[in-house]
mmCIF file of the N, C-alpha and C atoms, coordinates in Angstrom:
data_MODEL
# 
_entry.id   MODEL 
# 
loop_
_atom_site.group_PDB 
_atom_site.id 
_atom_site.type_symbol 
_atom_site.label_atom_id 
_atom_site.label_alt_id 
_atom_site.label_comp_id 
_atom_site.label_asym_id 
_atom_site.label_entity_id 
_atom_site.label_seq_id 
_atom_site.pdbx_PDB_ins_code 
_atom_site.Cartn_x 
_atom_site.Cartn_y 
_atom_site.Cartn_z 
_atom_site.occupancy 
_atom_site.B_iso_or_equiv 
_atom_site.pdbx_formal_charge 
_atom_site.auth_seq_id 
_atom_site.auth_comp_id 
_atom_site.auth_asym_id 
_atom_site.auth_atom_id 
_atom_site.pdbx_PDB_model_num 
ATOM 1   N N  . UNK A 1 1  ? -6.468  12.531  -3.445  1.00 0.00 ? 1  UNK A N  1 
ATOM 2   C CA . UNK A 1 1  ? -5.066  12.520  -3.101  1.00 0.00 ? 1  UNK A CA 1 
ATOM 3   C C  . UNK A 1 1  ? -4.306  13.223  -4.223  1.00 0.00 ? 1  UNK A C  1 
ATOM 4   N N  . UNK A 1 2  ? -3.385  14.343  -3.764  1.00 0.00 ? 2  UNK A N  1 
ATOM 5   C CA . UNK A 1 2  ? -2.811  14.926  -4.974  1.00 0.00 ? 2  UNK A CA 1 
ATOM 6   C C  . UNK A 1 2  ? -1.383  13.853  -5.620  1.00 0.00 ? 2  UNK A C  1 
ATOM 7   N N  . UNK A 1 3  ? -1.421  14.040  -6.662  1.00 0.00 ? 3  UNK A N  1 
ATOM 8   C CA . UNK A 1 3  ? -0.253  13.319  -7.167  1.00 0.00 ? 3  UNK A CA 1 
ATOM 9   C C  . UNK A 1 3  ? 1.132   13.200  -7.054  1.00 0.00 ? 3  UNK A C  1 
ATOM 10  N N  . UNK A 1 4  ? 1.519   14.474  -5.707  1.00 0.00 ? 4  UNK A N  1 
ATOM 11  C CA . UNK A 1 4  ? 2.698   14.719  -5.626  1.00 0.00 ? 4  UNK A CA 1 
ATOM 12  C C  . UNK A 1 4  ? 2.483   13.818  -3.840  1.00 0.00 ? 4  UNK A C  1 
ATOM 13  N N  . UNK A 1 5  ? 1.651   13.909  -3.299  1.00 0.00 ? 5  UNK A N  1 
ATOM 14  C CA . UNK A 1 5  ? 1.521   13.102  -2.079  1.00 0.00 ? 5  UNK A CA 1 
ATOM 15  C C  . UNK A 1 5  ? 1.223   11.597  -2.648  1.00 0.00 ? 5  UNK A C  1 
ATOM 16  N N  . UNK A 1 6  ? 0.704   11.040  -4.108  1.00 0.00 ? 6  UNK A N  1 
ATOM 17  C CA . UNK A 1 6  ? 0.387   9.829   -4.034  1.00 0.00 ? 6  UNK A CA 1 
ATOM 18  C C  . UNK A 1 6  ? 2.107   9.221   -4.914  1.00 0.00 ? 6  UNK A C  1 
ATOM 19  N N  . UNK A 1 7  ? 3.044   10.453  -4.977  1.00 0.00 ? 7  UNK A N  1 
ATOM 20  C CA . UNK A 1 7  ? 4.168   9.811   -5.774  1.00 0.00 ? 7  UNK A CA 1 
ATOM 21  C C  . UNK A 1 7  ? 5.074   9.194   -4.520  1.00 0.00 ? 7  UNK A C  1 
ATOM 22  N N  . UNK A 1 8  ? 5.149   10.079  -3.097  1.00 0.00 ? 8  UNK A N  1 
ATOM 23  C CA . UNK A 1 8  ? 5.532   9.881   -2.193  1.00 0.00 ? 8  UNK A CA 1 
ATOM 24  C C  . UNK A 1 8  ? 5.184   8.385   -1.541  1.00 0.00 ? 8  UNK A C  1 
ATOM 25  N N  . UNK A 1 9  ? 3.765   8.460   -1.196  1.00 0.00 ? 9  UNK A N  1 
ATOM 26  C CA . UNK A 1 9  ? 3.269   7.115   -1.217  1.00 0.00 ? 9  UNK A CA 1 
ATOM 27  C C  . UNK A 1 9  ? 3.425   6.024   -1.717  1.00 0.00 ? 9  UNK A C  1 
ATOM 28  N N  . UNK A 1 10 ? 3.575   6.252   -2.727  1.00 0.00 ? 10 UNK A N  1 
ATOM 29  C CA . UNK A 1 10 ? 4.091   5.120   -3.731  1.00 0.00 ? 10 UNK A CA 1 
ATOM 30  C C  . UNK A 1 10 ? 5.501   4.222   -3.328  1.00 0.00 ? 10 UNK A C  1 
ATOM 31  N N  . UNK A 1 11 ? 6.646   5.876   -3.634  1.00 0.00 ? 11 UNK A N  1 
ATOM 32  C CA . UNK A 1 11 ? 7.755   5.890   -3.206  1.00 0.00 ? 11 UNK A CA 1 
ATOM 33  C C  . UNK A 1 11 ? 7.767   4.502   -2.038  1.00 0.00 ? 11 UNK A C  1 
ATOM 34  N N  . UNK A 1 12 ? 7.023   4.904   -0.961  1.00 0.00 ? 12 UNK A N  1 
ATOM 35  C CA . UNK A 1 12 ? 7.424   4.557   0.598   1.00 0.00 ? 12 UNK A CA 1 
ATOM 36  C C  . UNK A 1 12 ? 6.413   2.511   0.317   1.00 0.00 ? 12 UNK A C  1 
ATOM 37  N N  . UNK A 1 13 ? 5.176   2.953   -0.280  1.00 0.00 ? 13 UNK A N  1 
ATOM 38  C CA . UNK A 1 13 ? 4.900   1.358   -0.666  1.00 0.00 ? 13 UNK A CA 1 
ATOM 39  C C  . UNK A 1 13 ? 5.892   0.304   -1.237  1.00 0.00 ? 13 UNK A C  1 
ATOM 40  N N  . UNK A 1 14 ? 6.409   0.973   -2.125  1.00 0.00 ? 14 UNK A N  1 
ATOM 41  C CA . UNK A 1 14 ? 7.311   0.298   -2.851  1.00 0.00 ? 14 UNK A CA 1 
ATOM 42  C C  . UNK A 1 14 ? 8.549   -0.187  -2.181  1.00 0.00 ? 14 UNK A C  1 
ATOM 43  N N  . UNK A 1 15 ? 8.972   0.919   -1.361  1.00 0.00 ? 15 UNK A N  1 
ATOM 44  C CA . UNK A 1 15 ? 10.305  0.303   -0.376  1.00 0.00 ? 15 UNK A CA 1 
ATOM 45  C C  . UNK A 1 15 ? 10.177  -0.716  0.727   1.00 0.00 ? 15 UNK A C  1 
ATOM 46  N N  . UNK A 1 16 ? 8.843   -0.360  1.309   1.00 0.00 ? 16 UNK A N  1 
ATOM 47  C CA . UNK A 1 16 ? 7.740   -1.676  2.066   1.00 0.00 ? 16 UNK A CA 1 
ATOM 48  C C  . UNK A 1 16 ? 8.049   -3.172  0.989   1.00 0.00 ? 16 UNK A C  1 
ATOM 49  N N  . UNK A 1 17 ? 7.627   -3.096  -0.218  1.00 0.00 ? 17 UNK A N  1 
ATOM 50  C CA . UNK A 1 17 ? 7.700   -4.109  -1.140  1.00 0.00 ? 17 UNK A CA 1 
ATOM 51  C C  . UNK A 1 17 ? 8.694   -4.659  -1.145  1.00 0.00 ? 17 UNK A C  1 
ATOM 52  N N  . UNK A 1 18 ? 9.974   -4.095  -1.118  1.00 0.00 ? 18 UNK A N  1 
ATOM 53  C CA . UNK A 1 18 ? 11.253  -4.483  -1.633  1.00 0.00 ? 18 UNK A CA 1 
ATOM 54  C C  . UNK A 1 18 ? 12.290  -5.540  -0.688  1.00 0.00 ? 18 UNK A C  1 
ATOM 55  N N  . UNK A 1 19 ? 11.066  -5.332  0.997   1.00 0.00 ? 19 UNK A N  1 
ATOM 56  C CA . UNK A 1 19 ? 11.613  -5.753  2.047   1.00 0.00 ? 19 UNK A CA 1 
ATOM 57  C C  . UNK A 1 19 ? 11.161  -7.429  1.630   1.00 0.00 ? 19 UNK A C  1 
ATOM 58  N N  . UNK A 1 20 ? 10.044  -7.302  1.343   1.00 0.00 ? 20 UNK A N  1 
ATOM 59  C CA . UNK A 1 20 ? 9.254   -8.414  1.398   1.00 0.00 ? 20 UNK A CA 1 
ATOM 60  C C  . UNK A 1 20 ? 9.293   -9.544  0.319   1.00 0.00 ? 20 UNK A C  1 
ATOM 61  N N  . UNK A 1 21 ? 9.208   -10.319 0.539   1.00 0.00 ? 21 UNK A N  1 
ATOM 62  C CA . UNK A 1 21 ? 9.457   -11.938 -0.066  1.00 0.00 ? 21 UNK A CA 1 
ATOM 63  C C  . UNK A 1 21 ? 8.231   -11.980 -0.795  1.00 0.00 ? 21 UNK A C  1 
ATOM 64  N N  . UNK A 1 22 ? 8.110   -13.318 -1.596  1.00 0.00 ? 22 UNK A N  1 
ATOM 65  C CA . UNK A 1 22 ? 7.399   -13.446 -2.473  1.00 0.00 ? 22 UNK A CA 1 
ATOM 66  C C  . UNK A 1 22 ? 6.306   -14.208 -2.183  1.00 0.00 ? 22 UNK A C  1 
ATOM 67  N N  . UNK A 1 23 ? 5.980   -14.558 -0.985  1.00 0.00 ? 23 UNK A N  1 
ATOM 68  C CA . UNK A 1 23 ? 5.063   -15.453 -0.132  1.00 0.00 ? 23 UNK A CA 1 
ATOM 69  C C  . UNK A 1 23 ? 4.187   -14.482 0.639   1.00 0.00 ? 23 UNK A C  1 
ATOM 70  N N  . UNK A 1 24 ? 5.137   -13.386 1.209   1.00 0.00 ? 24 UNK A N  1 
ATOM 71  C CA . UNK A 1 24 ? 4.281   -12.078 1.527   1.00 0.00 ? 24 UNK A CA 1 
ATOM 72  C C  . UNK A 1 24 ? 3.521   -11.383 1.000   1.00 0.00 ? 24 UNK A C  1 
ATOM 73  N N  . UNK A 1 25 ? 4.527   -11.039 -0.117  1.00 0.00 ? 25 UNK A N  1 
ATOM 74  C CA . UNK A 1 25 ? 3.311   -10.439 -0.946  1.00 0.00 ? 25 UNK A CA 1 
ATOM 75  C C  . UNK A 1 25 ? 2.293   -11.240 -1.423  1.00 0.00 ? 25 UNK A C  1 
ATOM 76  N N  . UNK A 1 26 ? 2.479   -11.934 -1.958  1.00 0.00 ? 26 UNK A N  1 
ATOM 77  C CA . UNK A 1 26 ? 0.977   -13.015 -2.239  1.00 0.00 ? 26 UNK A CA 1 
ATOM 78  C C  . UNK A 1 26 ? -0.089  -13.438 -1.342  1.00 0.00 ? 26 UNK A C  1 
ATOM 79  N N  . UNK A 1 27 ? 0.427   -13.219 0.496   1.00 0.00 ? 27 UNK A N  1 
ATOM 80  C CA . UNK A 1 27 ? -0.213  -13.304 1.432   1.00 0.00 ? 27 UNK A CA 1 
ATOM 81  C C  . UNK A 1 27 ? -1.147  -11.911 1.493   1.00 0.00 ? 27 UNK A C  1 
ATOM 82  N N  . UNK A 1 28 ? -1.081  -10.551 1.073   1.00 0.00 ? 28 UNK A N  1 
ATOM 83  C CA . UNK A 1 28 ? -1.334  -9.340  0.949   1.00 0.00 ? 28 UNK A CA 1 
ATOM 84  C C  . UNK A 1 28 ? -1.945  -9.106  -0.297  1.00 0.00 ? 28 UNK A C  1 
ATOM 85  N N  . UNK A 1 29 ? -1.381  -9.752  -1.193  1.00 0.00 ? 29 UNK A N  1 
ATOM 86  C CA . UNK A 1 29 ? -2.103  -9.192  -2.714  1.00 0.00 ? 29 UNK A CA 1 
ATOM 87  C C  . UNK A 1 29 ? -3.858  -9.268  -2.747  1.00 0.00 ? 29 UNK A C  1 
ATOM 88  N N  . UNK A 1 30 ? -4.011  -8.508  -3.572  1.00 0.00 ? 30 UNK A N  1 
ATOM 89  C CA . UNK A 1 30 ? -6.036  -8.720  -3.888  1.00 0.00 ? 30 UNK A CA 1 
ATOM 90  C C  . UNK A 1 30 ? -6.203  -9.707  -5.194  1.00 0.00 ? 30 UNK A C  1 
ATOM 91  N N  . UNK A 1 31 ? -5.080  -10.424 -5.241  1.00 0.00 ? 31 UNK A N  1 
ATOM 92  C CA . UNK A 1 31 ? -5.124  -10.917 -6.352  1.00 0.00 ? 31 UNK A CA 1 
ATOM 93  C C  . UNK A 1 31 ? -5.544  -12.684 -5.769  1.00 0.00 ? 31 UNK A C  1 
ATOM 94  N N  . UNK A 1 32 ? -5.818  -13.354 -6.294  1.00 0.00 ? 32 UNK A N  1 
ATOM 95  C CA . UNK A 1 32 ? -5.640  -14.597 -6.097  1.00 0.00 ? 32 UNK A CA 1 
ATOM 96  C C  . UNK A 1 32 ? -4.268  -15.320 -6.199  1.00 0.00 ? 32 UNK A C  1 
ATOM 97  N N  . UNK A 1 33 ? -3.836  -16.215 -5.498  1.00 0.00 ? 33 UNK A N  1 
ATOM 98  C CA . UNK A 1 33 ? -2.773  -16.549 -5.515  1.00 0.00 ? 33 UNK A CA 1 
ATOM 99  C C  . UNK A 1 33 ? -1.824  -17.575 -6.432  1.00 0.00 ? 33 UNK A C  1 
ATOM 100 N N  . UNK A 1 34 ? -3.094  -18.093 -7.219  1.00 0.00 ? 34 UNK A N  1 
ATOM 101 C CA . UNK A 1 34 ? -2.803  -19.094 -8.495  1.00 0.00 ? 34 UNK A CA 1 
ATOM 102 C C  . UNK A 1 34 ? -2.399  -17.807 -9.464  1.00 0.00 ? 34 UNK A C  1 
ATOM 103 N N  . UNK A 1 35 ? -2.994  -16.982 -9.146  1.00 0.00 ? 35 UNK A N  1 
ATOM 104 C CA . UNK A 1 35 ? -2.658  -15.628 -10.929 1.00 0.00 ? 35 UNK A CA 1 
ATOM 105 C C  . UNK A 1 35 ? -1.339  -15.430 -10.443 1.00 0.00 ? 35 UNK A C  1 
ATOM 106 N N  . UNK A 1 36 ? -0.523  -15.290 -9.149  1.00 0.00 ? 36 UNK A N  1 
ATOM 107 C CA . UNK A 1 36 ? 0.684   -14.697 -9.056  1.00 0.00 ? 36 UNK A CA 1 
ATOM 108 C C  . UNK A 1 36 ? 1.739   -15.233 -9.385  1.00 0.00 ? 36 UNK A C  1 
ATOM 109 N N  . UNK A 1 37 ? 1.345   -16.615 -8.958  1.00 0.00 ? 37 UNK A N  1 
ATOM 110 C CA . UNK A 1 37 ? 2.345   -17.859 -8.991  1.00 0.00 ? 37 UNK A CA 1 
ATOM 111 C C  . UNK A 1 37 ? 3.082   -17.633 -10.155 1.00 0.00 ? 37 UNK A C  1 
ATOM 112 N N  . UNK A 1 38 ? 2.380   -16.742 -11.245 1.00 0.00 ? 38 UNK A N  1 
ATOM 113 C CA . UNK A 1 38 ? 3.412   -16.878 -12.451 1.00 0.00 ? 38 UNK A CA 1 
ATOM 114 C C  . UNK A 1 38 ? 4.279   -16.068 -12.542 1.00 0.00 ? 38 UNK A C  1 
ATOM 115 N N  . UNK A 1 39 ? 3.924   -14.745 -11.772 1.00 0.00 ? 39 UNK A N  1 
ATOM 116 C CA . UNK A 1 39 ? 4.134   -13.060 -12.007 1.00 0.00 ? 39 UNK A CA 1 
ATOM 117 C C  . UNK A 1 39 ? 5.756   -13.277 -11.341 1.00 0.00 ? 39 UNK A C  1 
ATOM 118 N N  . UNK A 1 40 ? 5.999   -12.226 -11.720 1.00 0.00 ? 40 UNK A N  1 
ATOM 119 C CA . UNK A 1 40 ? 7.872   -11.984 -11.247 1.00 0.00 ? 40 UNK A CA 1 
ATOM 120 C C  . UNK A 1 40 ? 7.764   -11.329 -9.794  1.00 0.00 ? 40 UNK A C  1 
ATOM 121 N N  . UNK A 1 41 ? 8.509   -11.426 -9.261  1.00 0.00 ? 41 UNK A N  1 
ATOM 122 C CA . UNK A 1 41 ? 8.877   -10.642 -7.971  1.00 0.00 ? 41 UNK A CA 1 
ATOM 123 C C  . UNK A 1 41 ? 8.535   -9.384  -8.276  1.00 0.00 ? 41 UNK A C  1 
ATOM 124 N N  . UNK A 1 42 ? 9.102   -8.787  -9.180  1.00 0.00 ? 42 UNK A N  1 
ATOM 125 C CA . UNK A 1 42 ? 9.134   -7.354  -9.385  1.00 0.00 ? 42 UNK A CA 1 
ATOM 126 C C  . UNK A 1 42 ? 7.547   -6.889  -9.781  1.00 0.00 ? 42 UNK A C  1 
ATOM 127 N N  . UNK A 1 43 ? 6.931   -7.815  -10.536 1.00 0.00 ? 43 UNK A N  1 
ATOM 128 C CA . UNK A 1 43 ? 5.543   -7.470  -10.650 1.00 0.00 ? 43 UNK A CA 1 
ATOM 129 C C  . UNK A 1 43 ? 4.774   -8.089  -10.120 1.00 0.00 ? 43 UNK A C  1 
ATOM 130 N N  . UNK A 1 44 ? 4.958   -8.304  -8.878  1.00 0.00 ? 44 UNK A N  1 
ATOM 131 C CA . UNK A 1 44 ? 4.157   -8.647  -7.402  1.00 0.00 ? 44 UNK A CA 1 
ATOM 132 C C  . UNK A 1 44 ? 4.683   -7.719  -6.603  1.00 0.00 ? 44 UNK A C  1 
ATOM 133 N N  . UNK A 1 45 ? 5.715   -6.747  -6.649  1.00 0.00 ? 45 UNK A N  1 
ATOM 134 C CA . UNK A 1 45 ? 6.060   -5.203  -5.884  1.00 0.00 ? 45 UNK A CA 1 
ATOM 135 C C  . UNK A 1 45 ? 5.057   -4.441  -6.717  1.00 0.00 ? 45 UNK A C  1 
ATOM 136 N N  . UNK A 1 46 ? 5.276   -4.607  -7.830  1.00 0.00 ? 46 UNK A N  1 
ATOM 137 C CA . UNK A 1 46 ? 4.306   -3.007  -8.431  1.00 0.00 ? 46 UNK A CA 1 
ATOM 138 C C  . UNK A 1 46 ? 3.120   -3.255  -7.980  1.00 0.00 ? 46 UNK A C  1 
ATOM 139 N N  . UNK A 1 47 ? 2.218   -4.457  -8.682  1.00 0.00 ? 47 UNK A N  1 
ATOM 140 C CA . UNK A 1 47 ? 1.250   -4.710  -7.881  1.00 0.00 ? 47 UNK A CA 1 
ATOM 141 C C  . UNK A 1 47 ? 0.771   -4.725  -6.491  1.00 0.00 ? 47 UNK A C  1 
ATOM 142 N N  . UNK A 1 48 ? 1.281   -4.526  -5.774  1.00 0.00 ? 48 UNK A N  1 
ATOM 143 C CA . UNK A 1 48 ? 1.417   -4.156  -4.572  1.00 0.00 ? 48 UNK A CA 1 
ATOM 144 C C  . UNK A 1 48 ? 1.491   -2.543  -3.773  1.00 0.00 ? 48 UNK A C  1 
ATOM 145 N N  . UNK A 1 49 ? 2.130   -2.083  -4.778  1.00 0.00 ? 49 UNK A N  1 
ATOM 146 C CA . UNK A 1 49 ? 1.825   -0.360  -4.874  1.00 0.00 ? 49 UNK A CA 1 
ATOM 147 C C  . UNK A 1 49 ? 0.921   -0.404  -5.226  1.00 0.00 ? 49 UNK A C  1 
ATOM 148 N N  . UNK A 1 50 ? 0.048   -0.316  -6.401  1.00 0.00 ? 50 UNK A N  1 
ATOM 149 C CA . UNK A 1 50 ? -0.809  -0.178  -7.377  1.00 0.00 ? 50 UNK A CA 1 
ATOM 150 C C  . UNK A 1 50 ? -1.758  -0.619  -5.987  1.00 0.00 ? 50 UNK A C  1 
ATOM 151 N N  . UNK A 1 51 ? -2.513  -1.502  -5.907  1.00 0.00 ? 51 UNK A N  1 
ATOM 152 C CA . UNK A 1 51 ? -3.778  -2.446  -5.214  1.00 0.00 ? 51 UNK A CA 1 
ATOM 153 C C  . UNK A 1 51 ? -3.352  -1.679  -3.379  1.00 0.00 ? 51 UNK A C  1 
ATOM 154 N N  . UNK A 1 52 ? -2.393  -1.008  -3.047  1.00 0.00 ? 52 UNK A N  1 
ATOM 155 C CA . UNK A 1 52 ? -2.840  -0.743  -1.377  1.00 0.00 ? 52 UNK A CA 1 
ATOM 156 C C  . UNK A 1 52 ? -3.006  1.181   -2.016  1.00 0.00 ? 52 UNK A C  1 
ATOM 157 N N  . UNK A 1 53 ? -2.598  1.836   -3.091  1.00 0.00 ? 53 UNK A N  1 
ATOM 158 C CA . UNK A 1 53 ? -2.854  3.382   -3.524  1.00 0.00 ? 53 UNK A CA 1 
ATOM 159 C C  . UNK A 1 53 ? -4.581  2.692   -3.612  1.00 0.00 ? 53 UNK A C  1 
ATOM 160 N N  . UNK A 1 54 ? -4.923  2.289   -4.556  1.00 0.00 ? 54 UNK A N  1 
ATOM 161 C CA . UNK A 1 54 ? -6.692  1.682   -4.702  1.00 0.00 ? 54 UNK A CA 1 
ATOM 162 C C  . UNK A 1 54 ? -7.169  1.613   -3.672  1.00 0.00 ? 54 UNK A C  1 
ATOM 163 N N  . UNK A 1 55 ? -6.406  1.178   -2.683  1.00 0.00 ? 55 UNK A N  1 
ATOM 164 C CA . UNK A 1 55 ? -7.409  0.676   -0.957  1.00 0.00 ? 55 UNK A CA 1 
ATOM 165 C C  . UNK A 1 55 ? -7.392  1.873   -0.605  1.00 0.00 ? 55 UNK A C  1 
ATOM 166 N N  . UNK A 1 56 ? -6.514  2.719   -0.333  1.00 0.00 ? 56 UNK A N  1 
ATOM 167 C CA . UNK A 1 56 ? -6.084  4.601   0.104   1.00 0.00 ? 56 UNK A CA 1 
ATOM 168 C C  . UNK A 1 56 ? -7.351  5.152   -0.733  1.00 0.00 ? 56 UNK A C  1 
ATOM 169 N N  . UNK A 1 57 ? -7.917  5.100   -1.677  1.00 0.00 ? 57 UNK A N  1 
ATOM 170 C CA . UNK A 1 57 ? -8.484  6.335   -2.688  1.00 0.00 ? 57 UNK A CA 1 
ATOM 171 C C  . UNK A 1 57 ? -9.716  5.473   -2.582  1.00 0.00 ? 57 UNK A C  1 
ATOM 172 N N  . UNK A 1 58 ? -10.048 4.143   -2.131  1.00 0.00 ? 58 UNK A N  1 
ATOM 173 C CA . UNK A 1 58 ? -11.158 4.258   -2.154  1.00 0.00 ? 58 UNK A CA 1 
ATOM 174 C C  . UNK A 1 58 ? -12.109 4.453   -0.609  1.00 0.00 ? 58 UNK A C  1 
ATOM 175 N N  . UNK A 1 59 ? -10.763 4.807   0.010   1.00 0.00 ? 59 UNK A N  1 
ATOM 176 C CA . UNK A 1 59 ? -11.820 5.971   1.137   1.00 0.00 ? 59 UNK A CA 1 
ATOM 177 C C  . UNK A 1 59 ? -12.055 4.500   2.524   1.00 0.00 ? 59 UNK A C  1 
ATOM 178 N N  . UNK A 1 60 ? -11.101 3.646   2.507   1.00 0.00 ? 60 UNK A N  1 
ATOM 179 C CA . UNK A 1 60 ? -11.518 2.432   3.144   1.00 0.00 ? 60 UNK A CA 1 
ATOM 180 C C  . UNK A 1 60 ? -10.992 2.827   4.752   1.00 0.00 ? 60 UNK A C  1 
ATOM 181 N N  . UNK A 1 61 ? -9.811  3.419   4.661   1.00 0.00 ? 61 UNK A N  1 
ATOM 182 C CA . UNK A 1 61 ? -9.086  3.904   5.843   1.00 0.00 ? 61 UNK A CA 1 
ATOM 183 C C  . UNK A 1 61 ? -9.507  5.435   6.353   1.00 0.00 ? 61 UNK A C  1 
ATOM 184 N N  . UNK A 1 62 ? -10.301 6.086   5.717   1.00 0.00 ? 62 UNK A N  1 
ATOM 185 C CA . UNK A 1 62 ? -10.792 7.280   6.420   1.00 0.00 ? 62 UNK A CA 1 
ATOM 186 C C  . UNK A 1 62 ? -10.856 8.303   7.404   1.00 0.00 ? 62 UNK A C  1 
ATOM 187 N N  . UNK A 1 63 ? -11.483 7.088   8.271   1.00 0.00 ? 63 UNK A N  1 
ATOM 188 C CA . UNK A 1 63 ? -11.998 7.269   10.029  1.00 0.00 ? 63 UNK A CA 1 
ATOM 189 C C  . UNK A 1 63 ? -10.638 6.996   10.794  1.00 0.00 ? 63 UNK A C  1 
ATOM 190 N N  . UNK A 1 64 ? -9.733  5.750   10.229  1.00 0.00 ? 64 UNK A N  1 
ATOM 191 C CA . UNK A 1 64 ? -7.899  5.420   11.065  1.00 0.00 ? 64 UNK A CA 1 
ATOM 192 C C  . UNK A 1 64 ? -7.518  6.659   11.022  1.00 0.00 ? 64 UNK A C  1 
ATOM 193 N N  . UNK A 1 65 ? -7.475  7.255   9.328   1.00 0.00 ? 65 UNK A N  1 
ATOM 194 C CA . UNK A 1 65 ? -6.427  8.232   9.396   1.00 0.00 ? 65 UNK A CA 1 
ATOM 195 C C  . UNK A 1 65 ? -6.687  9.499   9.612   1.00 0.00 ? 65 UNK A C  1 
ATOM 196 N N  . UNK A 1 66 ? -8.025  9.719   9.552   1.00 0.00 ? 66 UNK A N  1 
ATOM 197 C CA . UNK A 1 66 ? -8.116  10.762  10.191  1.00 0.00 ? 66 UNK A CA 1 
ATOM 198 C C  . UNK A 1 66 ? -8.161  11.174  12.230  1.00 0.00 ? 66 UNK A C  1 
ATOM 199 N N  . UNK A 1 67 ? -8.293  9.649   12.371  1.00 0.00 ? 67 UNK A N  1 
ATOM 200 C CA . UNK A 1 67 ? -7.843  10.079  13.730  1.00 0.00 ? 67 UNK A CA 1 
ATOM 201 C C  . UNK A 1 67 ? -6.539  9.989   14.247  1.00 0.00 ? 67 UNK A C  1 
ATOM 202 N N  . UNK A 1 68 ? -5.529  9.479   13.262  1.00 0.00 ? 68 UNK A N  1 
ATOM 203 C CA . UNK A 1 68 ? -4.437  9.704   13.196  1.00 0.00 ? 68 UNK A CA 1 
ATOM 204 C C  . UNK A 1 68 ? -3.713  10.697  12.849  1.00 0.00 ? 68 UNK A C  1 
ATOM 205 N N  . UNK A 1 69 ? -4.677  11.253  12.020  1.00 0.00 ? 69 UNK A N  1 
ATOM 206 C CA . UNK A 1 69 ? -4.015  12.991  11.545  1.00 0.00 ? 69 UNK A CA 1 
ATOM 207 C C  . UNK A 1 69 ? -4.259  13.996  12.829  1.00 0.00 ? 69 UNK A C  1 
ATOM 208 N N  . UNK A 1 70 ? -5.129  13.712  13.577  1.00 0.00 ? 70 UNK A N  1 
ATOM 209 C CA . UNK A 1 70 ? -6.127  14.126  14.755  1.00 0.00 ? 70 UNK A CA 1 
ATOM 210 C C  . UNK A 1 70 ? -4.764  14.080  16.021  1.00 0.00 ? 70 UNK A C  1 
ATOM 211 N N  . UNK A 1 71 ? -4.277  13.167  16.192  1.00 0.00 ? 71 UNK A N  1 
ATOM 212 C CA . UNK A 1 71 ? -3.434  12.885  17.470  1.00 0.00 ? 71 UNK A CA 1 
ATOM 213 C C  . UNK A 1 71 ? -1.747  13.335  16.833  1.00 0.00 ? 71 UNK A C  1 
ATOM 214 N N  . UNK A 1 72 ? -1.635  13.405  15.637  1.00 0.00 ? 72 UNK A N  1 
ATOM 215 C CA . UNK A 1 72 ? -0.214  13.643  15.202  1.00 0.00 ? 72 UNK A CA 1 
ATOM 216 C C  . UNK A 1 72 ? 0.025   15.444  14.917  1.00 0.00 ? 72 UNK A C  1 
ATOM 217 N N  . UNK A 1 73 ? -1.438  15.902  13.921  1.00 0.00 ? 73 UNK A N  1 
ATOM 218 C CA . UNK A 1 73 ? -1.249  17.548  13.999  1.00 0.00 ? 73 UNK A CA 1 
ATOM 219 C C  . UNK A 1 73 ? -2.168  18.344  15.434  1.00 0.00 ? 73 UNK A C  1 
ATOM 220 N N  . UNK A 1 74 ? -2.709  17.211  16.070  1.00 0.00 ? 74 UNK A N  1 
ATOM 221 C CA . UNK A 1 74 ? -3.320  17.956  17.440  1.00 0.00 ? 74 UNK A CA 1 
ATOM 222 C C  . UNK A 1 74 ? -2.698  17.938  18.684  1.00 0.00 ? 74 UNK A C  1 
ATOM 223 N N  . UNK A 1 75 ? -1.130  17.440  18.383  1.00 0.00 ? 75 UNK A N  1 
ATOM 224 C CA . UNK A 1 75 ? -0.681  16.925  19.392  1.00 0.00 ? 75 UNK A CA 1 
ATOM 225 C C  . UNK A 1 75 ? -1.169  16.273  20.577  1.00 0.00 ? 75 UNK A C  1 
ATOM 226 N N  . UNK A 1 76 ? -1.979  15.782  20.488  1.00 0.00 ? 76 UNK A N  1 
ATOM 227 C CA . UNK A 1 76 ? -2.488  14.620  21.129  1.00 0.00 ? 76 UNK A CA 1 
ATOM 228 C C  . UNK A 1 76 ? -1.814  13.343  21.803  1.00 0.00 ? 76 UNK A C  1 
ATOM 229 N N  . UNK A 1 77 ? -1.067  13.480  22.785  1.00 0.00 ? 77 UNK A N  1 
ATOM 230 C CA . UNK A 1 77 ? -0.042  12.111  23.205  1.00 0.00 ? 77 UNK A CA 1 
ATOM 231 C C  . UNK A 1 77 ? -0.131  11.903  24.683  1.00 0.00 ? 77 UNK A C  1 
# 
């Protein structure tokens, strides 16, 4: 992922984050939920960017998005 598409990403995770409460995110985090309990709101958003860019790069969504890239630049509808 180039860094100018993963700043974007980020961007758009983060505004996802900002919607969301602090029960949500902890429902979503890869973290355990006793480690968060302490963490701030704000660093249960970053974390939250950070840990779904990791899920993106490690290739988990692949096969979704590429058949999503498939029906959106193949016009496919």
């Amino acid at each position: 992922m180039s860094n100018e598409y993963k700043k974007y990403l980020a961007d758009v995770l983060y505004n996802d984050a900002l919607r969301m409460n602090r029960s949500e995110l902890q429902e979503v985090s890869f973290w355990d939920e006793g480690e968060t309990d302490t963490w701030t709101l704000s660093k249960l958003q970053v974390e939250y960017v950070k840990d779904q860019i990791r899920f993106f790069e490690g290739g988990n969504l692949d096969e979704q998005v590429a058949e999503t890239w498939q029906k959106v630049e193949g016009g496919n509808t």
